[in-house]
N, C-alpha and C positions, 0 to 999 in steps of 0.2 A: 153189019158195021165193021168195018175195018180195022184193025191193029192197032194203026198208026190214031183213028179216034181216039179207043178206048187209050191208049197211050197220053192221049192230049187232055183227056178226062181226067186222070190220074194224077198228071202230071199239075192244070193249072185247078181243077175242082176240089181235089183232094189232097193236094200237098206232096205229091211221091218223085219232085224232081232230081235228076241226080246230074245237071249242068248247070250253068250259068243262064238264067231267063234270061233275065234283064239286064245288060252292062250297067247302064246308067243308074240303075236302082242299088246294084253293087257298090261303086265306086262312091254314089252318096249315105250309102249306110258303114259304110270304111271310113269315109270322114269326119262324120257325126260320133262316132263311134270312139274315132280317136281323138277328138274335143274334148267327147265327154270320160274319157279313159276307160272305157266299158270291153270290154274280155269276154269272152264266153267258153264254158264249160262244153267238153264233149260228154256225149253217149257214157263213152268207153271209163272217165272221168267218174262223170255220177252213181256208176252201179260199184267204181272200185274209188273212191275218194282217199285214199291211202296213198296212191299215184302223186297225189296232191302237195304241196306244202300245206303244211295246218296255217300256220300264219297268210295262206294267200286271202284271207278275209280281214285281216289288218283288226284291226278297233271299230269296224261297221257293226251298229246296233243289229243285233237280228231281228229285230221286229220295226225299222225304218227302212226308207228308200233310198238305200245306198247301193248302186250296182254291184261292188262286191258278193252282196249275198245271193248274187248269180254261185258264186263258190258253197254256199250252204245246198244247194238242191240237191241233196240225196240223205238217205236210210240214217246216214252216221252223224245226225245231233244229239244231245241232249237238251234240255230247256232253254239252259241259258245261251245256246248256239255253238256250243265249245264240240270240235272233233271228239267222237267216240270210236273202239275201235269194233263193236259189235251194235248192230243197232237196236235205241233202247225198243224192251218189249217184255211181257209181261205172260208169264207162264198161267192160263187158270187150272183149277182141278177141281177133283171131285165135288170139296166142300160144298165149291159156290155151282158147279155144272150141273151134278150129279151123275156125271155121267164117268168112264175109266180113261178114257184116253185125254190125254194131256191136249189141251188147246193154244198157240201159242199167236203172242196177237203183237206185233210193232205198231207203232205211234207214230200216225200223223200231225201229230198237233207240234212234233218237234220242228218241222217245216219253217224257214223263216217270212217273216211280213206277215202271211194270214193264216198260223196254225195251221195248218189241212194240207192234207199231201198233194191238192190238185194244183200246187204252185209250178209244180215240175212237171206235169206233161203241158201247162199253160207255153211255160218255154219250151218244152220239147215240137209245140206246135208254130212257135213262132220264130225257132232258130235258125230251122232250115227256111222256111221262106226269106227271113234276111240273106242267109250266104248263099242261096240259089238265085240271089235277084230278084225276087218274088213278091218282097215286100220294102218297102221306102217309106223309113219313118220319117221321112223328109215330105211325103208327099201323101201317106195310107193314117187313115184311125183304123186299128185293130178294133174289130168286133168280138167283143166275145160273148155268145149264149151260152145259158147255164141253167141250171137250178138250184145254182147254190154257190156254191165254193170253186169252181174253172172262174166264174165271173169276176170272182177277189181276184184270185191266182192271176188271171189274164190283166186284170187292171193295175198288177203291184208290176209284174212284168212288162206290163205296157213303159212304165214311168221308169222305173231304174233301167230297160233298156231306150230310151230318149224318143218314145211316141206317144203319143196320145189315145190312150184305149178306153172303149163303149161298150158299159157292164150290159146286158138283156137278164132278167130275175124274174121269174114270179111276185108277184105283190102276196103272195103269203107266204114268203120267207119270213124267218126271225129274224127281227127288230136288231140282235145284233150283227148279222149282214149286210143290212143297212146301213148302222153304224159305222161300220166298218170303212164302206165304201164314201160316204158323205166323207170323212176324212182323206182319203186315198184322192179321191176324186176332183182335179182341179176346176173343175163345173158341173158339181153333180144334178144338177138341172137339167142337164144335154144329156149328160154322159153315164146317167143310170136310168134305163128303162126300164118300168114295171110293166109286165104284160101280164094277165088277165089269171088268176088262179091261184094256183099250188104246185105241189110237185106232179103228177102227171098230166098237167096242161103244156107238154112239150110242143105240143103241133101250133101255138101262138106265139112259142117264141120261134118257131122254123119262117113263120108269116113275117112278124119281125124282123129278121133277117133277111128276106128274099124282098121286100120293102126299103130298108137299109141299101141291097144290093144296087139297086137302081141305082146308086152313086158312086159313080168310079174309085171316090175316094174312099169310100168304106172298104176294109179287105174283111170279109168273113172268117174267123178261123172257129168253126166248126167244130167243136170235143166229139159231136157224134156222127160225126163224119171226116176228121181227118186221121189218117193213117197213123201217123207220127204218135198218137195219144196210147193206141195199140203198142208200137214198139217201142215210148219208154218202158211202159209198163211191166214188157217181155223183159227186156235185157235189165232192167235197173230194178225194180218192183221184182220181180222175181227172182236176181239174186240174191237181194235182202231178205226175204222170206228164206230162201234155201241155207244163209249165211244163220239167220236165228234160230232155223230149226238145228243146225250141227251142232251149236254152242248150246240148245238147251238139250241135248241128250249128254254133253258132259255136267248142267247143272243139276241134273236128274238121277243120274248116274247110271243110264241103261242108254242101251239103241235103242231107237226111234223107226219107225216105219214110217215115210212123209205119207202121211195116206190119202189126206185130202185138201184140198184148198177152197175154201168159199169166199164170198163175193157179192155182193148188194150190186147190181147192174144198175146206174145211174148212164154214164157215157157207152158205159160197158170198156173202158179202159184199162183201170184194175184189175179184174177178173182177166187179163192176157198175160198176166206174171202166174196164173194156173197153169197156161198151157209151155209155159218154159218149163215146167215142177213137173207136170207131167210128160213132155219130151223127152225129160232127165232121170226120172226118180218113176215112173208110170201113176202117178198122184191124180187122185179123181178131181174133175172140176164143178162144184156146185155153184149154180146162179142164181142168185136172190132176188125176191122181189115182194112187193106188200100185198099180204093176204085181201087189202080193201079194193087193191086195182092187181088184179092178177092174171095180166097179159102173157105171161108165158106158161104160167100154168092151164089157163084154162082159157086163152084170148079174150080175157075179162080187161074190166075198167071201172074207173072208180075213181074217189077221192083220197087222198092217206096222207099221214100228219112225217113218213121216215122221210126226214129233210136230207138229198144229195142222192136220190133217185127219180130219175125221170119214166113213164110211164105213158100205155096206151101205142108204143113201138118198139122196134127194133133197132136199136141203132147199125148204120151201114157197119163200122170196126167192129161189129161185136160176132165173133167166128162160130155161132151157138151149135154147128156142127161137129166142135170138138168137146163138146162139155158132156158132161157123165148124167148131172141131178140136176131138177128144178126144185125151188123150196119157197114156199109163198109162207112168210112172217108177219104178225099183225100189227099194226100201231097202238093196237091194243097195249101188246107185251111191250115191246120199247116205250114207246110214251112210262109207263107204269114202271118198269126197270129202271129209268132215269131216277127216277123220281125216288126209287128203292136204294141207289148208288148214291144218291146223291142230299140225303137228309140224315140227321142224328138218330132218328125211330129206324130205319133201313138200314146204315152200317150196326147199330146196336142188335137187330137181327142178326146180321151177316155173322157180326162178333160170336154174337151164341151159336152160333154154326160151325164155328172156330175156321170161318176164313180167316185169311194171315193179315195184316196191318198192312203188310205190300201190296196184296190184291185189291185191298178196301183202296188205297190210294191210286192204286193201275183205274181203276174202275173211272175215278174222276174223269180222267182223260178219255173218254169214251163218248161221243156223243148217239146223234137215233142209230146212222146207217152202222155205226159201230157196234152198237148192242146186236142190232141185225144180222151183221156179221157173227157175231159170236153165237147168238142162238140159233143160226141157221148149221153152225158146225156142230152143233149140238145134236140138230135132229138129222142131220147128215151122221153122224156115230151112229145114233142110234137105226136109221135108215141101214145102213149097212153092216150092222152089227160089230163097229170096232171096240177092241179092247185097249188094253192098258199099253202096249206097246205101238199104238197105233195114234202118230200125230196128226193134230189136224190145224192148219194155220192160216191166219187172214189178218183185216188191217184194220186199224182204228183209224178213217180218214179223218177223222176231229175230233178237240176233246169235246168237254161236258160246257166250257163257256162258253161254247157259242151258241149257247142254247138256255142260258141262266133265264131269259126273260119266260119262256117257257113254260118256267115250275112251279114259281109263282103265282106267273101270271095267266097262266092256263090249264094245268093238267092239275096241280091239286085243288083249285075252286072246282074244276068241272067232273074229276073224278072222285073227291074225297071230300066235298066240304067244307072245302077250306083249309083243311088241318090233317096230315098224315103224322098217324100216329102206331104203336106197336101192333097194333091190332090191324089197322091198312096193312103194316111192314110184312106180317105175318102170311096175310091174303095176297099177297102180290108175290111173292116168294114161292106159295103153294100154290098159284094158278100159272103161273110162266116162268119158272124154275125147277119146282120140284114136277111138273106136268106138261113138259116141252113134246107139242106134240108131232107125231109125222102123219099127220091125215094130208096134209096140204104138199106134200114132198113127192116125187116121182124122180125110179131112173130113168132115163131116156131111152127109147129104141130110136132106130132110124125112123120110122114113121113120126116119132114124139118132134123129133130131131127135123126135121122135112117141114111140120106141120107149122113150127117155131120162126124156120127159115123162112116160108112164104109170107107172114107178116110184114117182110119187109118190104116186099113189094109195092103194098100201097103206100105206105111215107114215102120210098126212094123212086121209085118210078115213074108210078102216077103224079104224086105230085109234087115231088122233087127235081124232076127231072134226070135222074140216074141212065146211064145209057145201061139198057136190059141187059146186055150179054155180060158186062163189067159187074152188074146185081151178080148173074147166073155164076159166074166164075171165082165169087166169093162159098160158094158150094166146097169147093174142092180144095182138099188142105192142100196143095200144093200154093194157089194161090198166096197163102197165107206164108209157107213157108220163102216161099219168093220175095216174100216183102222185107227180109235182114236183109238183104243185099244192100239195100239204102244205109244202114245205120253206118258201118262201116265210110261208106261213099262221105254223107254225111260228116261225119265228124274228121277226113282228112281235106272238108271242105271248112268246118270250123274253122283247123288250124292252118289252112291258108289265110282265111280271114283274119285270123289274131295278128298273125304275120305280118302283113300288110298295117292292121291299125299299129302296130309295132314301128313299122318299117317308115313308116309314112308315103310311102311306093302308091 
């Protein structure tokens, strides 16, 4: 296959343009654009939002569809949507780890429209196809596939940037996903598809999509296939993480070794703000995933309840040749941890533990892939043997309410009888707290590493249709390193376009 393909690949399959496609899709997303008074945010913007006036968000609700909170997408909120100048996050320790080294975790849920950090690579995938001419929301519905939360994020982004965007979900997401989107959604009768499952039933929503496809008018934007979802992750996501680990070895009062970064692999998006910490700091990269379906650990499969992880592949953006550890976590633990964070029997544990009153409230904001996160750095310490001066950090993509119906409505009838009480609090604490185990945890060699990579093969080749040698060439960290050249390109393709909807030109 020739260059100029794989180039053509890249360019209209994957999102990796760096000219102008389409004149005419240009020039009508510039006038729609400056109708509707819509601006967009660069790269360079999101990971340093300081650059920014605070006030360029005006009096826009952070949780309505008001284009401005295009300006809210990055690290530096707090709840109420007000500019912070560190992003908020939450030290844990011993008490509640049990473990020495410090874990330091930022909050998704500060994200405006749908709590969850996946609002920002949603636009990061759908920016540049506007200013490269790629997409016309004069003429494209954005698709977006998901498991979860890309799907909100895609369909809040759809509306405050002036298109019409198509959720795909699993039908066993939580009820408040749902929720969510029946409001968001100006026909949620069309424009939210349930396809068939839970979270590792990704291969129906890819069907879905190549389905969808058959209409020109549909644009796919892909989370586990477009590029762009990778390089927020890199430059924005992974400065925020390097930015709260500097500020938490002054609230500490010691240096800090950044030692490792983990990760719940859902797009596999997230987990590329490791390989910025590791470029930088030499920080290990651990990849998570559910001990029920444990495709990287052991090319297993399964069912499992950690909601905003997809399962049973590889996704194309996910670079698994640069990551250090794999860590397979149960829904067991999470499910049961929620439920421990999240009830008066569970923080009144916690209490006698002499967790801090801050932690007990950090904790709310935590939903499954969160807990995931966090116990996965757990057995990454302990896997690696770090100490007290040895940090380890990752993300809370959503809090605990998006998941309220849950606790209730599911996990205490069907684990506890109904009623979690002191004695549950006490059992759930000493089974997946005090006993965080590393059976299910491996470092990588190249073989492990190789063995991870060829998975990907049958989603993207066989029957994705991925042209092979574009597959093979994700092998090679150079590949990988070649892909910042866009960001740059990118974002002084933004502020041509601002320009113009400015200019009226």
């Amino acid at each position: 296959m020739s260059d100029n393909t794989i180039k053509e690949a890249l360019e209209g399959q994957f999102g990796l343009a760096d000219r102008v496609v389409n004149q005419e899709y240009l020039d009508n997303s510039v006038k729609r654009f400056r109708e509707r008074g819509i601006t967009l945010p660069t790269f360079a913007e999101m990971a340093d939002p300081s650059t920014v006036p605070a006030d360029r968000v005006g009096d826009a609700d952070p949780q309505g569809p008001d284009s401005r909170n295009l300006w809210r997408l990055h690290w530096y909120n707090d709840l109420q949507g007000n500019r912070v100048s560190v992003p908020d996050h939450a030290i844990l320790t011993k008490e509640l780890t049990g473990i020495d080294s410090p874990i330091i975790v930022i909050f998704g849920d500060r994200f405006p429209m749908i709590t969850a950090h996946k609002v920002m690579p949603a636009y990061a995938c759908l920016a540049p196809r506007v200013v490269c001419g790629q997409f016309d929301p004069t003429k494209h519905r954005a698709i977006w596939p998901s498991t979860g939360n890309y799907a909100r994020g895609g369909i809040a982004i759809s509306r405050i940037m002036a298109s019409r965007g198509v959720a795909i979900l699993p039908e066993g997401m939580s009820q408040e996903r749902f929720d969510w989107l029946n409001r968001w959604c100006e026909n949620p009768e069309e424009d939210v598809i349930k396809t068939y499952g839970t979270e590792s039933n990704v291969k129906e929503i890819y069907d879905a999509c190549n389905e969808l496809a058959k209409d020109p008018g549909n644009f796919i934007l892909h989370q586990f296939a477009e590029f762009a979802n990778h390089l927020m992750h890199y430059n924005v996501t992974g400065r925020a993480l390097e930015h709260a680990w500097e500020v938490a070895q002054e609230e500490l009062g010691r240096p800090l070794k950044l030692a490792a970064m983990t990760s719940s692999t859902g797009s596999a998006g997230t987990i590329a703000a490791g390989e910025y910490l590791k470029k930088r700091h030499g920080t290990k990269v651990t990849a998570l995933e559910a001990l029920e379906c444990p495709t990287l650990y052991n090319n297993g499969f399964g069912e499992h309840n950690i909601q905003g992880i997809g399962d049973k592949h590889l996704p194309l953006i996910h670079n698994i040749m640069n990551h250090d550890l794999v860590a397979a976590i149960s829904d067991k633990a999470t499910d049961q941890l929620f439920v421990l964070f999240n009830t008066d029997a569970g923080r009144d544990l916690l209490r006698a533990r002499r967790v801090s009153e801050k932690i007990l409230e950090d904790l709310t904001h935590m939903g499954f892939s969160s807990i995931c996160n966090v116990l996965g750095a757990i057995t990454t310490a302990k896997k690696l043997g770090l100490g007290a001066d040895d940090a380890i950090v990752t993300v809370a993509t959503d809090g605990g309410a998006m998941y309220a119906s849950e606790l209730d409505g599911k996990i205490i009838p069907r684990d506890f009888g109904g009623d979690f009480d002191a004695v549950d609090a006490a059992t759930v604490f000493a089974r997946h707290l005090d006993n965080v185990p590393t059976t299910y945890c491996i470092e990588l060699t190249r073989a492990d590493r190789e063995r991870i990579f060829n998975l990907g093969y049958y989603t993207w080749c066989e029957q994705q249709g991925t042209p092979f040698e574009l597959f093979m060439q994700r092998k090679e960290q150079k590949f990988w390193d070649d892909l910042q050249k866009f960001v740059p390109i990118w974002d002084e393709m933004i502020k041509d376009f601002n320009a113009r909807v400015a200019s009226g030109a």
